[in-house]
N, C-alpha and C positions, 0 to 999 in steps of 0.2 A: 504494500500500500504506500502510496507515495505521501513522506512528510511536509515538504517544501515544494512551492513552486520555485524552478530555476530558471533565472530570469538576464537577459543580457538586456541592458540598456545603451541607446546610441545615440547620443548627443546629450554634452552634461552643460551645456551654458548654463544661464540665469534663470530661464523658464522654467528648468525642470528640478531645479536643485529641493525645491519643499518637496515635490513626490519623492525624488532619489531619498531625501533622508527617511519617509516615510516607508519605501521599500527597504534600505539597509535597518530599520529598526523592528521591523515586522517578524517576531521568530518562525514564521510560515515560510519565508521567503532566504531563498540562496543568491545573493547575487554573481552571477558567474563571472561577470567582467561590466563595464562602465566604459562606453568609448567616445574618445572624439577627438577631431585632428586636432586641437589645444589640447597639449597636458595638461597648460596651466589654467584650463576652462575651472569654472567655479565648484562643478559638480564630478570632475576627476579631481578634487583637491579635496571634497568632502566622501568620496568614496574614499581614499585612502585615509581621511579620518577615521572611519569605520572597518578597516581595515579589508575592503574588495578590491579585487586587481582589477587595473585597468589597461586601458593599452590606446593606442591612438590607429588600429586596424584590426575593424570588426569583421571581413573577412576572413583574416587567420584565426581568429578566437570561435566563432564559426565551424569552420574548418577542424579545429582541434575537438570540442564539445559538439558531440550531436547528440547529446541526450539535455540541450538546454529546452523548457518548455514553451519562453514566452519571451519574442524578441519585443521591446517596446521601442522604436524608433521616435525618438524627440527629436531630432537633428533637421525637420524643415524641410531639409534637402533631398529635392526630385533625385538627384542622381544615386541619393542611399536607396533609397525607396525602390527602386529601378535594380538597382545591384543586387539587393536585399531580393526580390521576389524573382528575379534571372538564377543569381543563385540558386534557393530553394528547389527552384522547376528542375537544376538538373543535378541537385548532391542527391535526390532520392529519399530526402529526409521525411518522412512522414508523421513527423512526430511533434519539433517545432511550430507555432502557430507564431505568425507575425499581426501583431497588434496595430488595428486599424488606427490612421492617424487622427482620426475624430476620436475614439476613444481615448488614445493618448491624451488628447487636448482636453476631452472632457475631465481624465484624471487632476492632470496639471490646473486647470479652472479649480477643480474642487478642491487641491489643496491648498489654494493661495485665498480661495475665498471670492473669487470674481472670474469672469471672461478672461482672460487670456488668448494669443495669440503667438504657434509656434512659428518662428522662421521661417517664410515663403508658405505658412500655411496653407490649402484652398481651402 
């Protein structure tokens, strides 16, 4: 039976740093990795507060874990998004579910307390 959901998250700027800390404190939740091309983004500098690895290519992290449950894409960026579901279609992974960017958003909303709006959102 599965204790944790394990969770990669991709893009740590400013938007998503209330949800990130809400996932690393949640003892349900594993976080596999935190990524984004800043190291020094706000939400890979509070992920290694909490002690989850991060990395600045979610591709390899990916690649190495295929038993993560729940990609959460913050990062805005059509080109993740694109990468992220090209991927999936040809690693075989059947297991991964990539989290809709309206959901993400609505997560991130909910944590802060208001509307938000992620980078190049639609």
């Amino acid at each position: 039976m599965q204790t944790k959901f394990r969770i990669l998250v991709i893009g740590a700027g400013h938007a998503g740093v209330e949800l990130l800390r809400q996932l690393a404190t949640a003892e349900f939740i594993e976080l596999v990795c935190v990524c984004d091309l800043n190291p020094d983004a706000p939400g890979m500098q509070l992920a290694r507060e909490y002690g989850a690895p991060t990395s600045t290519d979610y591709l390899l992290i990916l690649r190495d874990n295929r038993n993560i449950d729940i990609i959460i894409d913050v990062s805005g960026v059509e080109e993740v998004e694109d990468s992220l579901h090209t991927f999936m279609k040809y690693s075989d992974n059947k297991h991964t579910i990539i989290m809709h960017e309206s959901i993400a958003r609505l997560m991130v909303s909910l944590s802060k307390g208001k509307m938000v709006t992620i980078k190049n959102s639609k």
